[in-house]
C-alpha positions as a printed NumPy array, in Angstrom:
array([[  0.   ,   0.   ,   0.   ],
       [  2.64 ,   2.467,   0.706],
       [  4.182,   2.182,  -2.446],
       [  0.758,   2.964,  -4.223],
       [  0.842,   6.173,  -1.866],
       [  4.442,   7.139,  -3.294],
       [  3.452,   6.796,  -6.874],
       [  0.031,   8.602,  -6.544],
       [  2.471,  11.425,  -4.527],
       [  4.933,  11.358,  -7.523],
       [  2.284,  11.551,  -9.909],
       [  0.901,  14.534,  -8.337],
       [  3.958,  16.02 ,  -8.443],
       [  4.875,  15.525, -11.936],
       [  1.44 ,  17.133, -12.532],
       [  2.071,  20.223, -10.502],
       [  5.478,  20.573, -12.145],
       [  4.195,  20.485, -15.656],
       [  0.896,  22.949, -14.813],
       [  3.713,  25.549, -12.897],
       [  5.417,  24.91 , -15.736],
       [  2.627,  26.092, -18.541],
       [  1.287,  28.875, -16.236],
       [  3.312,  30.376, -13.724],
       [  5.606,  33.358, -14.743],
       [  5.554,  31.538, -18.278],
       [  7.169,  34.958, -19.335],
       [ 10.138,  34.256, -16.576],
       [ 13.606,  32.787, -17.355],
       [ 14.46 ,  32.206, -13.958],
       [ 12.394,  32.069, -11.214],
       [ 13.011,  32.655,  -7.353],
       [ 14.502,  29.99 ,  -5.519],
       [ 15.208,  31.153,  -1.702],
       [ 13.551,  34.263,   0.134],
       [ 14.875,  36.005,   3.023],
       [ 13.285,  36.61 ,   6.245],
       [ 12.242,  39.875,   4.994],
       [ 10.705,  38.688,   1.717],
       [ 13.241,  39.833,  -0.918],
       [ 14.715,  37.16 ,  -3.481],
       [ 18.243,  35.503,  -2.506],
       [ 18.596,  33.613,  -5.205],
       [ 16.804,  32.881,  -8.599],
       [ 17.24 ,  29.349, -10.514],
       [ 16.783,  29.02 , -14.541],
       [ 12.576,  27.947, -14.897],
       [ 13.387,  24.288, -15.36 ],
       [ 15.551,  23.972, -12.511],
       [ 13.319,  25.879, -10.142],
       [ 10.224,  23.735, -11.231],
       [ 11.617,  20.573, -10.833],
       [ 13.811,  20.926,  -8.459],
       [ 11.141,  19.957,  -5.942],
       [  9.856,  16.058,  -7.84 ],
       [ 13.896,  15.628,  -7.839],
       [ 14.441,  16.044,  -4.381],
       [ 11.597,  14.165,  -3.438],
       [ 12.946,  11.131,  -5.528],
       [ 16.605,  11.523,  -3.929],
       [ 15.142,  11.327,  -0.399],
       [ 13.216,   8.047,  -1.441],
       [ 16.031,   6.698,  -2.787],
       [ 18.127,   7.99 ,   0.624],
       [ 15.333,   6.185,   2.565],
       [ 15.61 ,   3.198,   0.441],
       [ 19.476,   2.583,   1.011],
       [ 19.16 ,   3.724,   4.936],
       [ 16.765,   1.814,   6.071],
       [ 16.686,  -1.209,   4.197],
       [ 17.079,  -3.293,   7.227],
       [ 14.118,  -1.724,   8.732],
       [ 11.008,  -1.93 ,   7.051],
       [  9.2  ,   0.14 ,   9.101],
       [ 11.269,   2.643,   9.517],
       [ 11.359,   3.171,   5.765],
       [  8.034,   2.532,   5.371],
       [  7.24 ,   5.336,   7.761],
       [  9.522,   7.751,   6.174],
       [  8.329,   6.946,   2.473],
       [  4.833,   8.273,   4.035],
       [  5.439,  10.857,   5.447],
       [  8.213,  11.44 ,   2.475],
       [  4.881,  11.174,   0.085],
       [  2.177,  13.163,   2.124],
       [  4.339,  15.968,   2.806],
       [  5.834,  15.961,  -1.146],
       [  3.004,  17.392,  -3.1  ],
       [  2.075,  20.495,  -0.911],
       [  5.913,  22.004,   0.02 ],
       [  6.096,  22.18 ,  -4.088],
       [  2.549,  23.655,  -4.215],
       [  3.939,  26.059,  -1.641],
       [  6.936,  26.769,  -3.316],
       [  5.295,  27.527,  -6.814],
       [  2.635,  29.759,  -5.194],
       [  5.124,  31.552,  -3.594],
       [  6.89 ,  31.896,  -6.665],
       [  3.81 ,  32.667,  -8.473],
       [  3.175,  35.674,  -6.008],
       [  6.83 ,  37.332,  -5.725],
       [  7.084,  37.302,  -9.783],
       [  3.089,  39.15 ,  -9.989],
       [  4.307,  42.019,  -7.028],
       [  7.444,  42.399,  -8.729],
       [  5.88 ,  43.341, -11.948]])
């Protein structure tokens, strides 16, 4: 069951990436990776990079969880959840917050 969970988490992330991708800043070479505690922009990524950046970090901690805990299944099972339920809305967070700096900077 938990690996059902991780796919249907991947697959929602693949489909947030490609709808940031079609409609958020589409005018935007690089979007806004890191914000200060302030608000302003540290640093801005190429739009590729900054919209998948989250689905690839997601699959490199599976794959971290995978080789860690592979005498444990629990422990990875555990992780893979909360790995999968907490996936899909940090890079729904990111994107809207990317979505929002780029519209108030215009």
């Amino acid at each position: 069951m938990i690996y059902g969970v991780l796919v249907v988490s991947i697959g929602m992330m693949a489909f947030i990436a490609i709808w940031a991708y079609r409609n958020v800043a589409p005018d935007e070479a690089r979007l806004p990776m890191q914000w200060s505690v302030s608000g302003t922009v540290n640093w801005r990524a190429p739009r590729i990079v900054a919209i998948a950046a989250s689905p690839l970090l997601m699959l490199a901690l599976i794959g971290v969880i995978f080789f860690f805990s592979r005498n444990n299944p629990a422990e990875r099972d555990m992780a893979l959840l909360w790995i999968a339920f907490l996936g899909p809305p940090l890079q729904a967070l990111h994107m809207a917050l990317v979505a929002r700096t780029v519209e108030n900077e215009e």
